[in-house]
Biopython code that builds the backbone (N, CA, C, O; Angstrom):
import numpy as np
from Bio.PDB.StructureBuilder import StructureBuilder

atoms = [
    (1, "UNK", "N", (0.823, -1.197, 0.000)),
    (1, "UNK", "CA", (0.000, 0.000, 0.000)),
    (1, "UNK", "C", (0.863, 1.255, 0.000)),
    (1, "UNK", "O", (0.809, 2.243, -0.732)),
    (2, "UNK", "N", (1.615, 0.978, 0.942)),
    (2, "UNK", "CA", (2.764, 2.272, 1.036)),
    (2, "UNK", "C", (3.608, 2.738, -0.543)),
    (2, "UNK", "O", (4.020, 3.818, -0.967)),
    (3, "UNK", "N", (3.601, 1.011, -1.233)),
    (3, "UNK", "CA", (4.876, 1.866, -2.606)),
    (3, "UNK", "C", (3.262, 2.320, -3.386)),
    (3, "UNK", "O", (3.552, 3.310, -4.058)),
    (4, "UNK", "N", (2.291, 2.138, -3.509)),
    (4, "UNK", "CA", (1.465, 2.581, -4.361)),
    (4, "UNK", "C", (1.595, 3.908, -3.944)),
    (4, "UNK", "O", (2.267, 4.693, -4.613)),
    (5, "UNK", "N", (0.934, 4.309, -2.744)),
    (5, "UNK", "CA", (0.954, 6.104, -2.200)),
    (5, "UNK", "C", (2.080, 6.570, -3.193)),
    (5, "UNK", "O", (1.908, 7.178, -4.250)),
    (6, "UNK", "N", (3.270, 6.158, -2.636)),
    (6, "UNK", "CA", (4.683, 6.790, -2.858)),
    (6, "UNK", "C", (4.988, 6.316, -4.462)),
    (6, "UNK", "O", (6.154, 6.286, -4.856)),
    (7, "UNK", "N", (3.925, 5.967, -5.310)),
    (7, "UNK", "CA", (4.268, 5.943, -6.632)),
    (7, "UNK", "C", (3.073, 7.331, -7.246)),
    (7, "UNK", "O", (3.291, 8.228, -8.061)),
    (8, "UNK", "N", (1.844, 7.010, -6.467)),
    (8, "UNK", "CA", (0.784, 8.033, -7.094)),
    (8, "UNK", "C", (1.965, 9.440, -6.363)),
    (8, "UNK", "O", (2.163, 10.296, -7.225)),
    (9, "UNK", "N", (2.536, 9.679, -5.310)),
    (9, "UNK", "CA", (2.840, 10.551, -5.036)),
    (9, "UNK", "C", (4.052, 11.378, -6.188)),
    (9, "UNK", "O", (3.920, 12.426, -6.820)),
    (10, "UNK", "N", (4.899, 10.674, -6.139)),
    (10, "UNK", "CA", (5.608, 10.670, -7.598)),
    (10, "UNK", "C", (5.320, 11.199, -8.859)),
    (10, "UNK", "O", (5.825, 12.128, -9.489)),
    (11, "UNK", "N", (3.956, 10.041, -9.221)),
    (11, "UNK", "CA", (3.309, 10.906, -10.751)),
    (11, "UNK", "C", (2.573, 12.024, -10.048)),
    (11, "UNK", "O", (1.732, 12.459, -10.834)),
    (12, "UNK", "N", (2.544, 12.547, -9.116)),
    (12, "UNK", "CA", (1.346, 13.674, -8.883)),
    (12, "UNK", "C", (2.434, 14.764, -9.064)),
    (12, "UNK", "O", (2.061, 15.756, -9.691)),
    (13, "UNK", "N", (4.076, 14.747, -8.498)),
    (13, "UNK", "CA", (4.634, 15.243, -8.413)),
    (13, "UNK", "C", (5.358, 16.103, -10.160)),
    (13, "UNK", "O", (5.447, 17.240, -10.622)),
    (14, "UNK", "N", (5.661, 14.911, -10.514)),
    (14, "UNK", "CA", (6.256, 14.620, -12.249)),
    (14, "UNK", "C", (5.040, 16.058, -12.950)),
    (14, "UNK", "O", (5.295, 17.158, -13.440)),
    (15, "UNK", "N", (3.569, 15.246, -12.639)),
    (15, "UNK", "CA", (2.704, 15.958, -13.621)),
    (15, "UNK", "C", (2.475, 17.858, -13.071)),
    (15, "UNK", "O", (1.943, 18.770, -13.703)),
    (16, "UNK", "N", (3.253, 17.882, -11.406)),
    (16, "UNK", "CA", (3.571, 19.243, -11.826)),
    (16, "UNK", "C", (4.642, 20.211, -11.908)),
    (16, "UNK", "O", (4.681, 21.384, -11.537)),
    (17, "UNK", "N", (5.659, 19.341, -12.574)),
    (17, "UNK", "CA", (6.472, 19.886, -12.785)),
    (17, "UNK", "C", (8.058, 19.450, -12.292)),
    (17, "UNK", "O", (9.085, 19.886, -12.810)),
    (18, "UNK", "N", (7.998, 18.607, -11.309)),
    (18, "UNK", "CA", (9.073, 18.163, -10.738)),
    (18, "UNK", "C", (9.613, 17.354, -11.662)),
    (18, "UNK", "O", (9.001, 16.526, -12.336)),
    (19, "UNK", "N", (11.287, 17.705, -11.708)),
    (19, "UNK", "CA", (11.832, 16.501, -12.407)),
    (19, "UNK", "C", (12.976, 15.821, -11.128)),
    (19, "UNK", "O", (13.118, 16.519, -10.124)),
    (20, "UNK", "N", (13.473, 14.964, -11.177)),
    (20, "UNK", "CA", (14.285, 14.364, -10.523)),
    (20, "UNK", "C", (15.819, 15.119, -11.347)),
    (20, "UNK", "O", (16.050, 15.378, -12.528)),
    (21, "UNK", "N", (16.429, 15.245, -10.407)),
    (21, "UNK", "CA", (17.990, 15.902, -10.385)),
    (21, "UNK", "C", (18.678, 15.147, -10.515)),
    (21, "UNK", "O", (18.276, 14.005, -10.291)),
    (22, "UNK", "N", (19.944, 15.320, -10.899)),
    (22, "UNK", "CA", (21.278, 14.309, -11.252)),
    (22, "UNK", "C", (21.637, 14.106, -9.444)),
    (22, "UNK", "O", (20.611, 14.096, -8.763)),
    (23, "UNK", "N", (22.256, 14.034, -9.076)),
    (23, "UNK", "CA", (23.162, 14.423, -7.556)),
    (23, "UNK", "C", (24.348, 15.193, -8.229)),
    (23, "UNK", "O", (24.938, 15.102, -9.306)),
    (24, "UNK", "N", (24.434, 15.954, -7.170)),
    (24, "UNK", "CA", (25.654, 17.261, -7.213)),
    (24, "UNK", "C", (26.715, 16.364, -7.026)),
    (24, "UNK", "O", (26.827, 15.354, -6.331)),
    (25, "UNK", "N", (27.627, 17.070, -7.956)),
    (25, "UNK", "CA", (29.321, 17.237, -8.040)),
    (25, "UNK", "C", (29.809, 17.508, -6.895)),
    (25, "UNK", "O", (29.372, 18.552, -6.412)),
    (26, "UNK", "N", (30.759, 16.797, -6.115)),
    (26, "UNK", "CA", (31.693, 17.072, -4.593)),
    (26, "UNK", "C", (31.797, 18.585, -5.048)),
    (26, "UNK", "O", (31.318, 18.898, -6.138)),
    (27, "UNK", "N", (32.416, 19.542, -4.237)),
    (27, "UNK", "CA", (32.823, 20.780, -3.586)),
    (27, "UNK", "C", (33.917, 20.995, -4.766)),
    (27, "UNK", "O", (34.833, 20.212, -4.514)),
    (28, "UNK", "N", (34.132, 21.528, -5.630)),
    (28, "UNK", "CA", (35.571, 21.861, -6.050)),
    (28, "UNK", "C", (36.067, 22.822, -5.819)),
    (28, "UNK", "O", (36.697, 23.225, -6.797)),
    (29, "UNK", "N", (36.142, 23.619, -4.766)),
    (29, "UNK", "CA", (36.706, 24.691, -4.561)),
    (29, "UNK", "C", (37.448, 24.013, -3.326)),
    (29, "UNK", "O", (36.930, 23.324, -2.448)),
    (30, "UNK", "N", (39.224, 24.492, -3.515)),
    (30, "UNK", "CA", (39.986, 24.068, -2.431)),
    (30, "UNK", "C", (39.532, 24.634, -1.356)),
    (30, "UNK", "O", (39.333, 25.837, -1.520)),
    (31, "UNK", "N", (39.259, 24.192, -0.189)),
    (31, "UNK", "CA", (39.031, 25.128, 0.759)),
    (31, "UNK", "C", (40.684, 25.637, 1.823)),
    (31, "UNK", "O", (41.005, 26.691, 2.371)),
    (32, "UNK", "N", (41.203, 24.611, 1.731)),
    (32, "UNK", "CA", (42.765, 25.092, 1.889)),
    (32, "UNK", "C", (43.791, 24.982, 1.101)),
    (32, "UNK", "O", (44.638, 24.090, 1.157)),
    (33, "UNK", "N", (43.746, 26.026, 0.218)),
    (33, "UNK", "CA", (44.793, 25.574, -0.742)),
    (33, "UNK", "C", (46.566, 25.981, -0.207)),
    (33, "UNK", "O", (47.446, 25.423, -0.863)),
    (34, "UNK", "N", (46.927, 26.748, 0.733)),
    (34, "UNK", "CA", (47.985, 26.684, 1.021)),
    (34, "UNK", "C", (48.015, 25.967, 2.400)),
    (34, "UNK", "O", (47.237, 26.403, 3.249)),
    (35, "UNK", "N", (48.981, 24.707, 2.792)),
    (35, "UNK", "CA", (49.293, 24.135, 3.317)),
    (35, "UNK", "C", (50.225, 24.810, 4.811)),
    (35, "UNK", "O", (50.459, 24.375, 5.938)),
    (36, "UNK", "N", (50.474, 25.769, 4.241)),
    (36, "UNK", "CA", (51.256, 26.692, 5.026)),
    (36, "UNK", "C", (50.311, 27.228, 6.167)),
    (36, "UNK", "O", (50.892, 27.664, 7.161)),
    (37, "UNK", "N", (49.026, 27.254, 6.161)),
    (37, "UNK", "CA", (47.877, 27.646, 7.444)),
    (37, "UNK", "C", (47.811, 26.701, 8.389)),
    (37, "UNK", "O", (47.726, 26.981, 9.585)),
    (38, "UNK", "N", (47.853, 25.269, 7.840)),
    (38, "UNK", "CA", (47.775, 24.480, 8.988)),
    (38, "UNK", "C", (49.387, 23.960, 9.752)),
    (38, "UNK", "O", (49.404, 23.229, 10.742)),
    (39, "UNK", "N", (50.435, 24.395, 9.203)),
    (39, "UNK", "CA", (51.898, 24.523, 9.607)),
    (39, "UNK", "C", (51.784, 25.572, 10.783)),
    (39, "UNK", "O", (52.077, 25.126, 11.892)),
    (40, "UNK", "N", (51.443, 26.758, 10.720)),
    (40, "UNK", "CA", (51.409, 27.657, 11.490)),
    (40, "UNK", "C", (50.282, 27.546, 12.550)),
    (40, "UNK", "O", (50.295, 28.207, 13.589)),
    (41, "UNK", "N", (49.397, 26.745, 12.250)),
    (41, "UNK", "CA", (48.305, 26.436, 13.251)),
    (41, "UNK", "C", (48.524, 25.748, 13.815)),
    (41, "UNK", "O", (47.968, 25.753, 14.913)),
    (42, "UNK", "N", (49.572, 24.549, 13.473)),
    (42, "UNK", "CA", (49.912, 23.685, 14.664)),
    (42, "UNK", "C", (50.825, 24.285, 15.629)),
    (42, "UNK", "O", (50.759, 23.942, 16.809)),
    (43, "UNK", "N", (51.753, 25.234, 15.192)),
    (43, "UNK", "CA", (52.761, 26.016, 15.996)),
    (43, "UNK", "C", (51.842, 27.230, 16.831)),
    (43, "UNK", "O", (52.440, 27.758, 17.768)),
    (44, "UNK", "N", (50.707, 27.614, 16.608)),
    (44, "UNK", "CA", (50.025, 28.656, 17.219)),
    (44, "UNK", "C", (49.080, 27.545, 17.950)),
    (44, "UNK", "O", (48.207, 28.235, 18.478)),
    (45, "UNK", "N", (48.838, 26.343, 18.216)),
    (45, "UNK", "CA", (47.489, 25.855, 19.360)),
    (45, "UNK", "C", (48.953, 25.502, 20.535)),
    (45, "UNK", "O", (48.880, 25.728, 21.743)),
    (46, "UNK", "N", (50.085, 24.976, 19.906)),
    (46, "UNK", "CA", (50.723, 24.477, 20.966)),
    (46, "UNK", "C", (51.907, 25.570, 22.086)),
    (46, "UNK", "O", (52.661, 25.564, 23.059)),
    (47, "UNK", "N", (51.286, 26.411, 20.976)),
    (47, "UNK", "CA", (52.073, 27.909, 21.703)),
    (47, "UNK", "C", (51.049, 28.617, 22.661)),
    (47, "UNK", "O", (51.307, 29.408, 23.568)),
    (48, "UNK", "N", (49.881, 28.168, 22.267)),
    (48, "UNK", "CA", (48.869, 28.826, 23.245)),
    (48, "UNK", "C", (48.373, 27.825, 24.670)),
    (48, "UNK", "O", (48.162, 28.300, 25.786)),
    (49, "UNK", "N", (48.276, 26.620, 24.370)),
    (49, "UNK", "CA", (47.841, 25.488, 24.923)),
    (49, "UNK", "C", (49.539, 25.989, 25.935)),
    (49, "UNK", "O", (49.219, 26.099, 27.118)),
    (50, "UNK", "N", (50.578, 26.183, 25.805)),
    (50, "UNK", "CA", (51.512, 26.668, 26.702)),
    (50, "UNK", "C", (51.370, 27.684, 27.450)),
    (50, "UNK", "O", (52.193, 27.795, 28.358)),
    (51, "UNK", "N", (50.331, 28.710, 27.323)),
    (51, "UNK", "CA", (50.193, 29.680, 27.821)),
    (51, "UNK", "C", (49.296, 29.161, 29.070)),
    (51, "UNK", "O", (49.549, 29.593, 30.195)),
    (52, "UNK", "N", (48.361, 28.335, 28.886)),
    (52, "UNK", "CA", (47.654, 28.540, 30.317)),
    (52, "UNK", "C", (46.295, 29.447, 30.404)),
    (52, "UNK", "O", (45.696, 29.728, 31.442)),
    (53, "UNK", "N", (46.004, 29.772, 29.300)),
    (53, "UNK", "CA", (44.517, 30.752, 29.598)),
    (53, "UNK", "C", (43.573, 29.665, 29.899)),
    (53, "UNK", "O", (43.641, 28.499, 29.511)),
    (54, "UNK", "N", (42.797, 30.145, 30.550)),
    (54, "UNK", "CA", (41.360, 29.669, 31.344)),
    (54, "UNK", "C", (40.238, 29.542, 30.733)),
    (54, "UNK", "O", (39.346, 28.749, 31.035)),
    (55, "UNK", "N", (40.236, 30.274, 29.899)),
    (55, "UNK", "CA", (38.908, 30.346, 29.273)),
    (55, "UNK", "C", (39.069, 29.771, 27.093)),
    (55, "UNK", "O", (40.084, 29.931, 26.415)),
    (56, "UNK", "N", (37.967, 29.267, 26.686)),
    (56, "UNK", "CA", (38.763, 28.450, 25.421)),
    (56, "UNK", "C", (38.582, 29.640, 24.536)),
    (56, "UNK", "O", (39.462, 29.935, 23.726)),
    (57, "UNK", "N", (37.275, 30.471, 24.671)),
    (57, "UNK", "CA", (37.027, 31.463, 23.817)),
    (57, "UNK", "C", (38.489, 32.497, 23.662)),
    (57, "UNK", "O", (38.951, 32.927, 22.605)),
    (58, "UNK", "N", (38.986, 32.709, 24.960)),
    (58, "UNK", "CA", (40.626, 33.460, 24.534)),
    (58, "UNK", "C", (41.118, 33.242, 24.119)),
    (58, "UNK", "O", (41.709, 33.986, 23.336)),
    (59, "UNK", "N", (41.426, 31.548, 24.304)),
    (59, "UNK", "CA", (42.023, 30.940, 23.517)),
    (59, "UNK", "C", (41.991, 30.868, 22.154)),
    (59, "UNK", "O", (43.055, 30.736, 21.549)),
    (60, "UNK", "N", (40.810, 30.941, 21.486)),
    (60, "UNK", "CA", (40.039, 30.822, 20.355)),
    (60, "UNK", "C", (40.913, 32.277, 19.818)),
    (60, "UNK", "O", (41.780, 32.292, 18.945)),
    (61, "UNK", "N", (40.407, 33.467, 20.616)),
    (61, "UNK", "CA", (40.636, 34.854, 20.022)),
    (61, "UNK", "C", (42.134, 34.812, 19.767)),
    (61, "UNK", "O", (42.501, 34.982, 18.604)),
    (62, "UNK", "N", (43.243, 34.561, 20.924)),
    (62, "UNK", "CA", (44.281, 34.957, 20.888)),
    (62, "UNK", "C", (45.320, 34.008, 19.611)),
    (62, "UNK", "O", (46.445, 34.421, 19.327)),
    (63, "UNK", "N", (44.844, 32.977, 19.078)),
    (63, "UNK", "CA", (44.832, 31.935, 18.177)),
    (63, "UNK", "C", (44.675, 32.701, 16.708)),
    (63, "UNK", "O", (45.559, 33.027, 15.916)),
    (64, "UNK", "N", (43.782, 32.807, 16.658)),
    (64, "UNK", "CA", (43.103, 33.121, 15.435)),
    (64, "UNK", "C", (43.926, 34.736, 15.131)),
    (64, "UNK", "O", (44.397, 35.086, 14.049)),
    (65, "UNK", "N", (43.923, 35.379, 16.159)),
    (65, "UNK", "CA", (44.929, 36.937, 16.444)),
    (65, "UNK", "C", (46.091, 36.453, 15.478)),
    (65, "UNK", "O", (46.315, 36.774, 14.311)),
    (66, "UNK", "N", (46.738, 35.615, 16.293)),
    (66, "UNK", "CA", (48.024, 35.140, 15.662)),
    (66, "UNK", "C", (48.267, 34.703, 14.317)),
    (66, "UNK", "O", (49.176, 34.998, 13.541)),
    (67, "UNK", "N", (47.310, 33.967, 14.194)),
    (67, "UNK", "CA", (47.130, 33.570, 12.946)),
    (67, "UNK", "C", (46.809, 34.368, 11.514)),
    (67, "UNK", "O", (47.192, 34.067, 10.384)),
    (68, "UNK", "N", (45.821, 35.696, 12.021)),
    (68, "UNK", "CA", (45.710, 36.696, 11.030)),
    (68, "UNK", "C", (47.056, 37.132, 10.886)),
    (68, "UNK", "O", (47.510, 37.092, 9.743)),
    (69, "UNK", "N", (47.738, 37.512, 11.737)),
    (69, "UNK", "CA", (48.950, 38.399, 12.288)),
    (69, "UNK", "C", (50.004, 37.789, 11.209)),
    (69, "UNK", "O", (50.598, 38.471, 10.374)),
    (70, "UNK", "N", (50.153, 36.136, 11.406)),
    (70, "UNK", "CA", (51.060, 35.769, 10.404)),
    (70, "UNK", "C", (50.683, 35.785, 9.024)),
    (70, "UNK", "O", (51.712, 35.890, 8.355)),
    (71, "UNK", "N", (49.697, 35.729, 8.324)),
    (71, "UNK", "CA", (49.475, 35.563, 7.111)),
    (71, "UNK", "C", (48.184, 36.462, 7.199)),
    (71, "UNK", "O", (47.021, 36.059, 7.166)),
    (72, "UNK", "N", (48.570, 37.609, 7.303)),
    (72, "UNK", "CA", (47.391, 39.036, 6.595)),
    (72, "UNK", "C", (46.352, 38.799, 5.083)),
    (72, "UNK", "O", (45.307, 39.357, 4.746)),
    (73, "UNK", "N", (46.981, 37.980, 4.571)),
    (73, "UNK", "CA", (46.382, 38.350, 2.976)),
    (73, "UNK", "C", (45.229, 36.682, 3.113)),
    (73, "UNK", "O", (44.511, 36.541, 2.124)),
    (74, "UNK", "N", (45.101, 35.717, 4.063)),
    (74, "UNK", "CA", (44.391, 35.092, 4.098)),
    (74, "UNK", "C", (43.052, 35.111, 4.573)),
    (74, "UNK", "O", (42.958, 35.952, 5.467)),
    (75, "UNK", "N", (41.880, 34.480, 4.323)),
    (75, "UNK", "CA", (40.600, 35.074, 5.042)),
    (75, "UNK", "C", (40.640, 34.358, 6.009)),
    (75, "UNK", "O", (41.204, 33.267, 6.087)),
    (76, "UNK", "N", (39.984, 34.971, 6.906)),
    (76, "UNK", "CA", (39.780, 34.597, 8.022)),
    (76, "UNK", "C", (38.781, 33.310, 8.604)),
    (76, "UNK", "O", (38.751, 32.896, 9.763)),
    (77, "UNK", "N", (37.802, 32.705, 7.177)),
    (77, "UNK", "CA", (37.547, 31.963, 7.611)),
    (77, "UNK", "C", (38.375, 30.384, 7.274)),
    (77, "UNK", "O", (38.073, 29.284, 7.738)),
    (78, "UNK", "N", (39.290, 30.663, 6.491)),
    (78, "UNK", "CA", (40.176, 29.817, 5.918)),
    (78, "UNK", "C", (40.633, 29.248, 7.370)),
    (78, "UNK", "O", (40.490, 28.141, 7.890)),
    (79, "UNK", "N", (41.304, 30.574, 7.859)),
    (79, "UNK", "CA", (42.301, 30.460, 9.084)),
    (79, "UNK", "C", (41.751, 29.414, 10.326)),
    (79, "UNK", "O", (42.269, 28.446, 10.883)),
    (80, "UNK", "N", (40.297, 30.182, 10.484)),
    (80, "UNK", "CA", (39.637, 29.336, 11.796)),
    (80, "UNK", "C", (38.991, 28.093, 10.858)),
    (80, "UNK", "O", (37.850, 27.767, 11.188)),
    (81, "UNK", "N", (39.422, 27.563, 10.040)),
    (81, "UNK", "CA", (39.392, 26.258, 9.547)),
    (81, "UNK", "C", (40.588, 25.244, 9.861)),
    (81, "UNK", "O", (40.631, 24.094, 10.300)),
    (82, "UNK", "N", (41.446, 26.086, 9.484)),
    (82, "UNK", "CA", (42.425, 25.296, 9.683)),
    (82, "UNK", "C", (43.106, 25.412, 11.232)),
    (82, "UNK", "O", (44.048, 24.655, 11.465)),
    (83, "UNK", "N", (42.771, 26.102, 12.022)),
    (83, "UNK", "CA", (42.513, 25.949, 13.554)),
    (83, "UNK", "C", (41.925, 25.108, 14.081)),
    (83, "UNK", "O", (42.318, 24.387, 14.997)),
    (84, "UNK", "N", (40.394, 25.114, 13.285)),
    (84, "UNK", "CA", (39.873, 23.609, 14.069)),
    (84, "UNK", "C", (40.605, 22.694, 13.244)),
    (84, "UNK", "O", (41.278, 22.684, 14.274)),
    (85, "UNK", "N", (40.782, 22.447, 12.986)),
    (85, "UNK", "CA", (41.267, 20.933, 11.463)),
    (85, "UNK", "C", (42.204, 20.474, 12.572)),
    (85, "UNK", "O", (42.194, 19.297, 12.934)),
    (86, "UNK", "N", (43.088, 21.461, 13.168)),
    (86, "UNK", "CA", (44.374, 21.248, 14.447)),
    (86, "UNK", "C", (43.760, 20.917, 15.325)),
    (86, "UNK", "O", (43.749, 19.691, 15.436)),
    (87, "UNK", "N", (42.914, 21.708, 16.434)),
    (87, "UNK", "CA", (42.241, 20.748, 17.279)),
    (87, "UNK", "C", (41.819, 19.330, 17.343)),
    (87, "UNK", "O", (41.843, 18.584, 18.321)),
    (88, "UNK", "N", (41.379, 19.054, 15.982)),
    (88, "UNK", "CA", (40.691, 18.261, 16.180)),
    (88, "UNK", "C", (41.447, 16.812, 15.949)),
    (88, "UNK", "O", (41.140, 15.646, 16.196)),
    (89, "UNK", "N", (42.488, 17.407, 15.403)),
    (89, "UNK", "CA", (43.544, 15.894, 15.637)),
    (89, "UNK", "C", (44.839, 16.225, 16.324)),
    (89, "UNK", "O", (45.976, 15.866, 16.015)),
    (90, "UNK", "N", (44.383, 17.083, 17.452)),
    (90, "UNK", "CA", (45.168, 16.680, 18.577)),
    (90, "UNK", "C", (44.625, 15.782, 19.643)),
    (90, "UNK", "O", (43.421, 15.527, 19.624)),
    (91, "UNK", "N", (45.032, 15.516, 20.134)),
    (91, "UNK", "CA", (44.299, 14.122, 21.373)),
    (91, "UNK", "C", (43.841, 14.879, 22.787)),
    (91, "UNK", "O", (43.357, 14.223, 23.709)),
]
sb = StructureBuilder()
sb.init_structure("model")
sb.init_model(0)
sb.init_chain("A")
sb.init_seg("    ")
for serial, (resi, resn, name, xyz) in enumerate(atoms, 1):
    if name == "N":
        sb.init_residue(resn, " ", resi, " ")
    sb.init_atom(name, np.array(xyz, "f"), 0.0, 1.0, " ", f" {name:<3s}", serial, name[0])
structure = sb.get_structure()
């Protein structure tokens, strides 16, 4: 009973207008194309994780600070990408 519904539902759909889509193409836009962000991100969590702040959001700010600081001409959401990308395979 159910594939009948979900077949009349189908042609009800088709006859107004719906067509069925291919599936989308993966992402092709590099999202990190210089390798050099996550080099410096591993040297900026373990330089901060040395510091001792208390709170993660400072951490977060004073991170990401650094990180603009070294490479100005990158966006910023590149940067806090490749910040977490570091977190997240540290243990």
């Amino acid at each position: 009973m159910i594939r009948y519904l979900v077949r009349f539902g189908l042609w009800l759909a088709r006859w107004g207008g719906w067509a069925e889509m291919p599936p989308a193409p993966p992402c092709s836009r590099p999202h990190l194309p210089d390798m050099a962000y996550l080099d410096t991100a591993r040297l900026v969590y373990h330089e901060i994780e040395r510091q001792h702040f208390k709170s993660g959001e400072t951490k977060r700010h004073n991170a990401l600070r650094a990180l603009l600081n070294r490479h100005p001409e990158a966006r910023e959401r590149d940067l806090a990408l490749a910040l977490e990308l570091v977190i997240q395979e540290m243990p």
